[in-house]
C-alpha positions in Angstrom: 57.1 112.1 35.2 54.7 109.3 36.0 56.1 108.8 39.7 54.1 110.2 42.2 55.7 111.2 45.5 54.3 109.4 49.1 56.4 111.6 51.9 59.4 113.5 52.8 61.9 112.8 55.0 64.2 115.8 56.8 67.9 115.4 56.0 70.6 114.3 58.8 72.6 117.7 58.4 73.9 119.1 55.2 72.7 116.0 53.8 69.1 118.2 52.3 65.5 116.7 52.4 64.4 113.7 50.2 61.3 112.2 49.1 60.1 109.0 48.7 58.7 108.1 45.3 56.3 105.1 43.6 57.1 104.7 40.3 55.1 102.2 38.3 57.0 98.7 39.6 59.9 100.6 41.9 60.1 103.1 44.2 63.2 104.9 45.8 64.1 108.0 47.8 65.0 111.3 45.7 66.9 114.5 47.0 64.3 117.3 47.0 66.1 119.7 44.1 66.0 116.7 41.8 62.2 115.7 43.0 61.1 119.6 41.9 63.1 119.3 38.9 61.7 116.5 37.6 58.1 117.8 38.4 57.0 114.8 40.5 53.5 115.4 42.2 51.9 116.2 44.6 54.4 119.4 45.1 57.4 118.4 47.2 55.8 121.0 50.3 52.6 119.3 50.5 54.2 115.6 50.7 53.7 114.6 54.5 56.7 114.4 57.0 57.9 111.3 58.1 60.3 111.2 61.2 63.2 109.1 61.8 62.1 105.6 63.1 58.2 106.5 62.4 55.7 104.6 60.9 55.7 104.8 57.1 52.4 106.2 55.4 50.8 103.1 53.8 51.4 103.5 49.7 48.1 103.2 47.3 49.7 101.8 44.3 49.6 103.2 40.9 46.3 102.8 38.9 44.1 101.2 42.1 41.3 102.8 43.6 40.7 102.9 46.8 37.5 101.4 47.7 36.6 99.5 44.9 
């Protein structure tokens, strides 16, 4: 897959985990089983938490370098 995943975010409930992914030109939310399935990196247990009403982690997007 060429998404890369940005953070999780705990489930309300039953509801399970999800991540939040940049693909290319979109980006959605992705339950965890289906984020693991599809092989997204970084590993879905070494995305960082985000909280309900939290700041987002600022996105890098694809193909940019930081500091250049």
């Amino acid at each position: 897959m060429d998404g890369t995943g940005q953070y999780r975010s705990r489930g309300a409930d039953a509801s399970g985990h999800t991540a939040f992914v940049n693909d290319r030109s979109i980006a959605f939310d992705i339950g965890e089983r289906l984020y693991r399935s599809r092989g997204y990196l970084p590993p879905f247990d070494e995305l960082p938490w985000v909280e309900p009403g939290e700041a987002r982690p600022a996105r890098v997007p694809t193909g940019i370098v930081k500091g250049r």
